[in-house]
C-alpha positions as CSV (number, residue, x, y, z in Angstrom):
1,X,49.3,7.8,2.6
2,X,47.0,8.4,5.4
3,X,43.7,6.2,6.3
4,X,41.1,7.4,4.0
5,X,38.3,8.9,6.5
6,X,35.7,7.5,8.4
7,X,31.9,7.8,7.0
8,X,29.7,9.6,9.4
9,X,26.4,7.9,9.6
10,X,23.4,8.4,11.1
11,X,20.8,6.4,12.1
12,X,17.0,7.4,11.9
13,X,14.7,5.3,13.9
14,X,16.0,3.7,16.8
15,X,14.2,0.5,17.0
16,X,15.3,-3.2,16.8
17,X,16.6,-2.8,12.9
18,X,18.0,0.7,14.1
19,X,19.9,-1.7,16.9
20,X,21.4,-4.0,14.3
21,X,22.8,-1.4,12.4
22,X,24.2,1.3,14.9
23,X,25.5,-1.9,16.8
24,X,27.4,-3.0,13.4
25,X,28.4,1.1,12.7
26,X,29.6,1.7,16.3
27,X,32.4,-1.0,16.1
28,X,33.5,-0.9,12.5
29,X,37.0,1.1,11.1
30,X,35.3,2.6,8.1
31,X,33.0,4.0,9.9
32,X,31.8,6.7,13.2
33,X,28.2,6.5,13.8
34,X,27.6,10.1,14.4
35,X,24.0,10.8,15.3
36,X,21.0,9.0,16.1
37,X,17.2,10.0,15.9
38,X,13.7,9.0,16.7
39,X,10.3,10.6,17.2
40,X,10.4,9.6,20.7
41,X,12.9,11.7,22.5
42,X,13.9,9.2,25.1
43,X,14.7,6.5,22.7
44,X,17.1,8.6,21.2
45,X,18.9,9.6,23.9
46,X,19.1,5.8,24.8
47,X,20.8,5.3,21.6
48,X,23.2,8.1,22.2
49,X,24.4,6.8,25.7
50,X,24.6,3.0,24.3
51,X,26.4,4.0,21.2
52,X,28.5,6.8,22.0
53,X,27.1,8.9,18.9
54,X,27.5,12.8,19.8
55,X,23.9,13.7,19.8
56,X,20.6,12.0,20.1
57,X,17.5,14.2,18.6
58,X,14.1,13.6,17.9
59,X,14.2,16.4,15.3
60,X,15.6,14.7,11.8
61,X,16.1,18.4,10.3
62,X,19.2,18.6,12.8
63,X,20.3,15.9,10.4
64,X,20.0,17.2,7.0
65,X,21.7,20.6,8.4
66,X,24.6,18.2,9.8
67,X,27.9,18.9,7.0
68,X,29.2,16.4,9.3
69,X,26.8,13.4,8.5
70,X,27.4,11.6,4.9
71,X,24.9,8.8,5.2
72,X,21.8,7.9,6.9
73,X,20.2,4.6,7.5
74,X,16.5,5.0,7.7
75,X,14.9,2.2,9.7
76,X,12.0,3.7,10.7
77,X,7.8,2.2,10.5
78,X,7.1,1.7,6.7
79,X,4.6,4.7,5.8
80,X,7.5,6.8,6.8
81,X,10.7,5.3,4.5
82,X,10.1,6.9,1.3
83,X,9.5,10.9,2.9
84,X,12.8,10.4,4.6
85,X,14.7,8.6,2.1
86,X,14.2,11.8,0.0
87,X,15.0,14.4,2.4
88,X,17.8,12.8,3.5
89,X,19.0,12.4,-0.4
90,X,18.0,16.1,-1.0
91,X,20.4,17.3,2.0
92,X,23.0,15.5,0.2
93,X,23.1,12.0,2.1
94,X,23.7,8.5,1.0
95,X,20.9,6.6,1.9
96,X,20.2,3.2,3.3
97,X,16.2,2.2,3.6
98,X,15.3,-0.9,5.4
99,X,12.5,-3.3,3.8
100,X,10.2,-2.7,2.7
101,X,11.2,0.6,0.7
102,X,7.4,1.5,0.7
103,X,3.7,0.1,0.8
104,X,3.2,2.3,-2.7
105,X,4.2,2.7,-6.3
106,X,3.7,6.6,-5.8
107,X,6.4,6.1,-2.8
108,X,8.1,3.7,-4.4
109,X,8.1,6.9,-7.1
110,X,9.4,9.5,-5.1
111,X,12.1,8.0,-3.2
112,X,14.1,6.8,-6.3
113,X,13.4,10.0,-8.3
114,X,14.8,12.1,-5.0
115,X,18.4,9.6,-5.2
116,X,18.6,10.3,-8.8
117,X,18.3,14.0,-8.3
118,X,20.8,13.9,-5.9
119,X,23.1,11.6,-7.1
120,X,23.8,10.2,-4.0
121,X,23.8,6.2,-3.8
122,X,20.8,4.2,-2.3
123,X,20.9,1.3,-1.2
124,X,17.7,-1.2,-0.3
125,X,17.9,-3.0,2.9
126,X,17.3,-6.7,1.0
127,X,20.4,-8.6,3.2
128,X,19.8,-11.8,2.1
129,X,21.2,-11.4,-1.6
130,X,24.8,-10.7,0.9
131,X,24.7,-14.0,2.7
132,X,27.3,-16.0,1.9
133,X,25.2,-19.8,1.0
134,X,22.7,-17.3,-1.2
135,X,25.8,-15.7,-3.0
136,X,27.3,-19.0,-3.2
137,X,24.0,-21.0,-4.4
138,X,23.9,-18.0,-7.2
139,X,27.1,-19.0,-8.4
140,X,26.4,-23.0,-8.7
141,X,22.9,-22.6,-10.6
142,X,22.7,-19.5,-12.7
143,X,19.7,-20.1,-14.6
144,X,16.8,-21.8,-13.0
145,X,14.0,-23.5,-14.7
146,X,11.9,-23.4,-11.1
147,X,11.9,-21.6,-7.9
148,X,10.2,-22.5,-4.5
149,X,10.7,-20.5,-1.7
150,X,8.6,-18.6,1.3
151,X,8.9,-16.7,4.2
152,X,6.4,-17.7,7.0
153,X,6.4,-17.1,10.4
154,X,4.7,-17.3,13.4
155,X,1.4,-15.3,14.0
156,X,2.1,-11.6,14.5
157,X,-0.1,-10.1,17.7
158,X,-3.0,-8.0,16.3
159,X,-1.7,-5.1,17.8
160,X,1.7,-5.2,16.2
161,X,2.6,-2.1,14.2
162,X,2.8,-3.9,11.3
163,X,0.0,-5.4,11.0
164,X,-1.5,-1.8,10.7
165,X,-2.5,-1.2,7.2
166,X,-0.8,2.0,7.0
167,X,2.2,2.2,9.1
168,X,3.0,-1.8,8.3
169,X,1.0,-3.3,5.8
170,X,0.8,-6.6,7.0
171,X,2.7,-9.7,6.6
172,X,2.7,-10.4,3.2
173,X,3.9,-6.4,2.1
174,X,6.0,-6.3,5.3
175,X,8.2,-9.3,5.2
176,X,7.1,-10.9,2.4
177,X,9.7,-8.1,0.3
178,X,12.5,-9.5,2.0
179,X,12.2,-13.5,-0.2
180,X,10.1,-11.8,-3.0
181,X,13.6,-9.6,-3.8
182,X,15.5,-12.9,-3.6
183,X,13.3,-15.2,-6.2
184,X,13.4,-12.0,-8.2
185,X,17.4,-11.6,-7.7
186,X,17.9,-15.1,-8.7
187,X,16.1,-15.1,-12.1
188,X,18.2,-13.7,-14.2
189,X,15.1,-13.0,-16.8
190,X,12.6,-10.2,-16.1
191,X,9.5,-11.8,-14.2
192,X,6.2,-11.1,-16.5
193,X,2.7,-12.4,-14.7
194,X,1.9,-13.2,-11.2
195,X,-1.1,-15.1,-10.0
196,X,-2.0,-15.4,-6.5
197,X,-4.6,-16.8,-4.3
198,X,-4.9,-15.6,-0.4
199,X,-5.9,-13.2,2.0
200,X,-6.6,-12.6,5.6
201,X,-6.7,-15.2,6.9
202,X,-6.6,-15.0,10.8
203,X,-6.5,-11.0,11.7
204,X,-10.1,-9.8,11.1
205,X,-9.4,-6.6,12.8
206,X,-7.0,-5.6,10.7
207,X,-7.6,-4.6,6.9
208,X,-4.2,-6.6,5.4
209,X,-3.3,-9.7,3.5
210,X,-1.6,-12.0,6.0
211,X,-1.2,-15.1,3.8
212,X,-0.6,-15.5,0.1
213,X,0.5,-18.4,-2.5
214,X,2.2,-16.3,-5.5
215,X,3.0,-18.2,-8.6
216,X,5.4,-15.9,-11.1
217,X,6.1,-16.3,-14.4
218,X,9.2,-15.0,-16.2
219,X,9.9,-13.9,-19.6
220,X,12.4,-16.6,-20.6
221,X,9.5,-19.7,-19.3
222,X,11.2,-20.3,-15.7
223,X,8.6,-20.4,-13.0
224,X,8.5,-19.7,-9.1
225,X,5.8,-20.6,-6.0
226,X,6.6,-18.3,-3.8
227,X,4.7,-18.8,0.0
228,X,4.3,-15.8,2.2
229,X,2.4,-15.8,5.9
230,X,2.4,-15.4,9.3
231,X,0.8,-19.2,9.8
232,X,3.6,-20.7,11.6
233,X,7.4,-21.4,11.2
234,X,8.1,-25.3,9.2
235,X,10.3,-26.8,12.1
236,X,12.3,-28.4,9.6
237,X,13.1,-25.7,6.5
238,X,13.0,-23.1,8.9
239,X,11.6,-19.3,8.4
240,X,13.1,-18.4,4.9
241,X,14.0,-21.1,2.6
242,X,14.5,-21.5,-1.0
243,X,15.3,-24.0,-3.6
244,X,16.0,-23.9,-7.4
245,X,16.2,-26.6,-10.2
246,X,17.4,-25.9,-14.0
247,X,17.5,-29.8,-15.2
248,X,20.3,-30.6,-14.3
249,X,21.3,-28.6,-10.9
250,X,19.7,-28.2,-7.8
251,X,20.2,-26.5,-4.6
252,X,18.3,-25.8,-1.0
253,X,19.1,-22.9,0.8
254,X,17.4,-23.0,4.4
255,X,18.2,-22.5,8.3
256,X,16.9,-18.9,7.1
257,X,18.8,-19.0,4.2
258,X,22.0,-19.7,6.3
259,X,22.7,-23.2,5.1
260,X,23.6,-24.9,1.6
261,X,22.9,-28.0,0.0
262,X,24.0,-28.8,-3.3
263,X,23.0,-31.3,-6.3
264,X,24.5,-32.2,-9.6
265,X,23.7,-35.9,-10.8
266,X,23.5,-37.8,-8.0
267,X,26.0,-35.9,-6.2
268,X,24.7,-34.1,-3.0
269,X,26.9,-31.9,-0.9
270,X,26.1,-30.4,2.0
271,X,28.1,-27.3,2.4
272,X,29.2,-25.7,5.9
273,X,26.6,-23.6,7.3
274,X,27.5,-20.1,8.0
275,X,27.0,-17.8,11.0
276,X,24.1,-15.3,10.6
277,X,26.0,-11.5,10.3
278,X,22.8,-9.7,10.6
279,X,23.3,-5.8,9.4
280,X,27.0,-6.6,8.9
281,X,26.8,-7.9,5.7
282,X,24.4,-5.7,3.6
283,X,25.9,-2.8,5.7
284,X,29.6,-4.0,5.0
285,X,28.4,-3.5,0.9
286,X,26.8,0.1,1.5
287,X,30.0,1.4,3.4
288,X,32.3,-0.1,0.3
289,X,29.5,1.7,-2.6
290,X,30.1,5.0,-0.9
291,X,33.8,4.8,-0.2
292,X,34.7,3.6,-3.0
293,X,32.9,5.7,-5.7
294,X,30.7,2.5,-6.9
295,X,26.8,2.4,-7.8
296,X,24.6,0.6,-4.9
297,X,24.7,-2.9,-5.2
298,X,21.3,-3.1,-4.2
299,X,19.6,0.1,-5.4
300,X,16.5,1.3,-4.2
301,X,14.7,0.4,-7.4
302,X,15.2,-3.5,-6.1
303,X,12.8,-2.2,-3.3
304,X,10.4,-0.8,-5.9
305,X,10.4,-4.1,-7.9
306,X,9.6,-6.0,-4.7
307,X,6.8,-4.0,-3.8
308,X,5.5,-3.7,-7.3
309,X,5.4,-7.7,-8.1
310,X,3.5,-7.9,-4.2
311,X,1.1,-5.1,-4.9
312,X,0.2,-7.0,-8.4
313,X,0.0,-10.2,-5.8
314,X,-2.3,-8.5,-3.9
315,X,-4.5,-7.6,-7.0
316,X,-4.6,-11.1,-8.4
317,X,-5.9,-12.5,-5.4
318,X,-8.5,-10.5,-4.9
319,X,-9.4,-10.4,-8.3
320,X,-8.7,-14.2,-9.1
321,X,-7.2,-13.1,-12.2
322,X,-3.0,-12.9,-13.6
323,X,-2.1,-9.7,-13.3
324,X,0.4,-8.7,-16.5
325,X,3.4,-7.0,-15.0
326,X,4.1,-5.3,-18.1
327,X,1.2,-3.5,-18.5
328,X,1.1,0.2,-17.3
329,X,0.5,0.2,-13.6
330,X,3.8,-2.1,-12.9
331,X,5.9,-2.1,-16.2
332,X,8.4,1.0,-15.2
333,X,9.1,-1.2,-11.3
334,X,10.5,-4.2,-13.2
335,X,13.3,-2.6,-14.6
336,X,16.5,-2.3,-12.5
């Protein structure tokens, strides 16, 4: 029996995320990266030379005519994700979409109703539910009683791209998907109110939420504080870290979510820390989904839920009231 054949990807946007991936694609069995693209032309042909891809373009359409190309990673500037997740899935590619998959519900919307259309499989770039301590602390403590986890890091510059309330959305939407996706992963019950308290804190120029406290409540009475900001890395826990109890398990996940620590009684263990696989891991996942006939293991409605539960953040905190996540503007995104 022959080798089944490679997938041909593609890679839109060729940034720093577009450099994990085609870095990752360029080396692995299962895979040929085909063809890369970006708005700016010389970026592109970079990418080509580093790579070896057969064409670099700044024109996606050359993509979606491509019979060639059977999946596209789209790590592109935010405002863009959800236009080019469904093109790509109406031309008949799987799709990958980095984080955030958008800043709104409407794109949220029209990304997932374009991979249904299609039927081809979507996959939301959330990598942390693939590390190996996350999967590992999921398995020890399956139903937690409370959550505490963030995401801060340093001050962005004022000028960065994502701080721009369009193209980026700030911290809190930008990054703050990434952990938000993870609390919401590890709850096995349905989150149902969020209250939050924050704001912009320290980029007046720009018209974002840079820092936010978000307290969640779920439907079966487990609770989570989840801390979101660009106010300066914790030296000790480290960029993303997370810890849940149930009453009678415990576990801390930190060294950005790379290192395990484990409690039951009185016993603590403190479990090898693993090596940070960047794209590898999540990527590994979408390759097997595609090959092997499976749904995504991280659909693109995890993105949606993500967003939806930040944008109701968002509302609380400047209303300085719950928001109620199963009333009308949010109920559909909670729903996997």
């Amino acid at each position: 029996m022959s080798p089944p054949r490679p997938i041909r990807a593609a890679i839109i946007g060729c940034g720093s995320y577009g450099a994990e991936h085609a870095a990752f694609l360029a080396r692995h069995p299962g895979a040929r990266l085909l063809a890369v693209a970006d708005v700016d032309e010389r970026r592109a042909a970079e990418f080509h030379r580093k790579f070896g891809t057969a064409y670099g373009t700044a024109d996606v359409a050359r993509i979606w005519a491509d019979p060639e190309v059977d999946a596209v990673w789209i790590c592109t500037q935010h405002d863009t994700h959800a236009g080019l997740a469904a093109a790509a899935a109406g031309a008949g590619k799987h799709v990958f979409v980095e984080k955030p998959l958008a800043l709104t519900m409407r794109d949220c919307d029209s990304a997932i109703a374009a991979v249904e259309r299609a039927g081809v499989v979507g996959m939301a770039g959330f990598k942390f539910r693939f590390f190996p301590a996350v999967q590992a602390a999921r398995a020890f403590l399956g139903r937690p009683m409370l959550t505490v986890a963030h995401v801060i890091d340093d001050r962005w510059p004022e000028e960065f791209w994502a701080n721009d309330p369009v193209k980026g959305g700030g911290n809190v939407l930008s990054e703050g998907c990434h952990i938000m996706d993870l609390v919401l992963h590890l709850n096995p019950s349905p989150a149902v109110r969020v209250y939050a308290e924050g704001g912009n804190r320290h980029h007046p120029s720009r018209d974002i939420v840079d820092t936010a406290a978000i307290t969640l409540g779920f439907a079966d009475g487990a609770v989570a504080n989840v801390a979101i900001g660009d106010v300066g890395q914790p030296p000790h826990a480290s960029k993303f870290a997370l810890q849940q109890s149930d009453g009678q398990l415990s576990f801390s996940l930190h060294q950005r979510l790379n290192t395990l620590v484990t409690r039951a009684g009185r016993q603590v263990t403190e479990h090898p820390p693993h090596e940070e696989a960047g794209a590898a891991v999540i990527d590994t996942a979408f390759l097997a989904a595609i090959g092997g006939g499976l749904p995504s293991p991280c659909p693109l409605q995890a993105g949606r839920r993500a967003t939806a539960v930040l944008l109701a953040a968002i509302e609380s905190l400047r209303t300085h009231r719950a928001v109620d996540l199963a009333g009308e503007s949010f109920a559909a995104a909670m729903t996997l």
